[in-house]
C-alpha positions in Angstrom: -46.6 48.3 -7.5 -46.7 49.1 -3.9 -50.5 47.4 -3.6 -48.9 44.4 -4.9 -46.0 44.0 -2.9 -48.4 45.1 0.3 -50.7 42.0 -1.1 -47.5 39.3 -1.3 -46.3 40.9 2.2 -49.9 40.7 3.8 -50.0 36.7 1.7 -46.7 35.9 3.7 -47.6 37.2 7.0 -51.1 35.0 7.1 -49.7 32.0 5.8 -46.8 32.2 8.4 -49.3 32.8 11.3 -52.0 30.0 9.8 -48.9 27.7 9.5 -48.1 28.1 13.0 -51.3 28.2 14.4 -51.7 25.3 12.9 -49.1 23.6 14.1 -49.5 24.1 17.4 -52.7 22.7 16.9 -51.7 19.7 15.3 -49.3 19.3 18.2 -51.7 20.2 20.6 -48.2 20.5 23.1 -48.1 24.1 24.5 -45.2 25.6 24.0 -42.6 26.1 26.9 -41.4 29.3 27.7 -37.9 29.3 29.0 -36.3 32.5 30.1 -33.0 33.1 31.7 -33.0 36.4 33.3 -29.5 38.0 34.4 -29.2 40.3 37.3 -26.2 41.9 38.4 -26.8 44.9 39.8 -27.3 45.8 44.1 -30.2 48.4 43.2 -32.7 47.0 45.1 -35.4 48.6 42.7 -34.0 46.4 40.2 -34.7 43.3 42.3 -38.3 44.2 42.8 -38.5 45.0 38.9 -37.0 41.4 38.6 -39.6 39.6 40.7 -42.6 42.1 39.4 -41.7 40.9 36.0 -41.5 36.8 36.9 -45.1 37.4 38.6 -46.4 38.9 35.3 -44.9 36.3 33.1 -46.4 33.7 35.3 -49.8 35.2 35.2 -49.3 35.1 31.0 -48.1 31.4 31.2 -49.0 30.1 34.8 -48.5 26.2 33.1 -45.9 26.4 30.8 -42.9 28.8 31.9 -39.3 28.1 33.1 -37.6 30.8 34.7 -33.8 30.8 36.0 -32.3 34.1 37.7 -28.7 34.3 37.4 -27.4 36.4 40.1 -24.0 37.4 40.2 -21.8 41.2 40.8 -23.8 43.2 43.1 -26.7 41.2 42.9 -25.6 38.8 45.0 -26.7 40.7 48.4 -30.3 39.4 46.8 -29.4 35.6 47.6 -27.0 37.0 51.1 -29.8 35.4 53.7 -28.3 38.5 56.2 -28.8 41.3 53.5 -31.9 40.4 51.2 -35.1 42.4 51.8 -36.6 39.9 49.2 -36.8 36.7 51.7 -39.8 35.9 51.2 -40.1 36.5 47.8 -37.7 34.4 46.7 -39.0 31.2 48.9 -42.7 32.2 47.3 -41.4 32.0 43.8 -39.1 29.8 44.4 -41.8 27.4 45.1 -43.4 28.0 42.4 -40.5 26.6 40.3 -37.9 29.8 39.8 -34.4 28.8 40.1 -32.2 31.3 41.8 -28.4 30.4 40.7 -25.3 32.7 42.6 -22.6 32.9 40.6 -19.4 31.2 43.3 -17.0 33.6 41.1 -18.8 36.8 42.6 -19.2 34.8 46.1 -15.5 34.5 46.1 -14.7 37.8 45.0 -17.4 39.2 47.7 -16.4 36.3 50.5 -19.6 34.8 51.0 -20.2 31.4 51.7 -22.6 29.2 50.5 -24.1 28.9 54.3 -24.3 32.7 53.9 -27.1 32.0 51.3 -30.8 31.8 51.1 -31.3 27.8 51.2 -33.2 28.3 47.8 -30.2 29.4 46.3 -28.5 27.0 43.7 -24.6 28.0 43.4 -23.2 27.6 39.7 -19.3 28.4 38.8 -20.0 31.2 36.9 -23.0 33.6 36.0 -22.4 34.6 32.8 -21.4 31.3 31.6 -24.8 30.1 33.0 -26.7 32.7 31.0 -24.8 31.6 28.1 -25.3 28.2 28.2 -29.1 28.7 28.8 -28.7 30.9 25.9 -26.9 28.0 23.8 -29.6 25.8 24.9 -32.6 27.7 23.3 -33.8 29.9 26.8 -34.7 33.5 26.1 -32.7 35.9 27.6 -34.2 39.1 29.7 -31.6 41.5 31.3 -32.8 42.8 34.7 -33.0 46.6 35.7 -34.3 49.5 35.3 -34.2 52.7 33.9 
């Protein structure tokens, strides 16, 4: 009995990877990644993580990879152009087609202005209702930090 439902399992498994193999074949369109990635946290270790990972994905999918960091909480010090250690970083990835979105609710609550940012930052209303409306829209979701 267990062979048997090893063989159907093992059956399901290759047809559903021929099938999509297939199709992306047949399409011939390379799949877009699209990841939101939410940080919130003013560990700077975490912000390094962040942009280590981004690199790494863009060495995986260097074509066909849309990334969006929503920054909001304590996080925000990343995008602060006064406080960031991460200048330069940002502006190289940036370039290479990372959004950086700052949440206005934590630049209230923190009293920083928009001309207090990093020019590549993109202000949106609200953080978390940007990740979830990437979310809402199909994006895959990566929570920054570490542990």
């Amino acid at each position: 009995m267990k062979n048997i439902i090893t063989t159907i399992l093992l059956f399901f498994a290759f047809s559903i990877t021929t099938s999509l193999s297939a199709q992306n074949t047949a399409n011939s369109k390379p799949i877009e990644h699209k990841i939101v990635i939410q940080l919130n946290t003013g560990d700077t270790i975490a912000w390094a993580a962040t942009m280590g990972n981004i690199k790494n994905l863009q060495k995986v999918w260097p074509d066909h990879l849309n990334v969006e960091v929503v920054v909001h909480g304590m996080a925000l010090d990343l995008l602060v152009t006064a406080k960031t250690p991460m200048a330069k970083e940002i502006t190289e990835l940036t370039k290479s087609g990372v959004n950086f979105m700052a949440c206005e609710n934590s630049m209230r609550k923190h009293h920083i202005l928009k001309t207090d940012l990093v020019s590549e930052a993109i202000p949106v209303p609200s953080g978390v209702a940007e990740v979830i409306i990437k979310q809402e829209l199909g994006w895959s979701y990566l929570k920054a930090g570490v542990n």
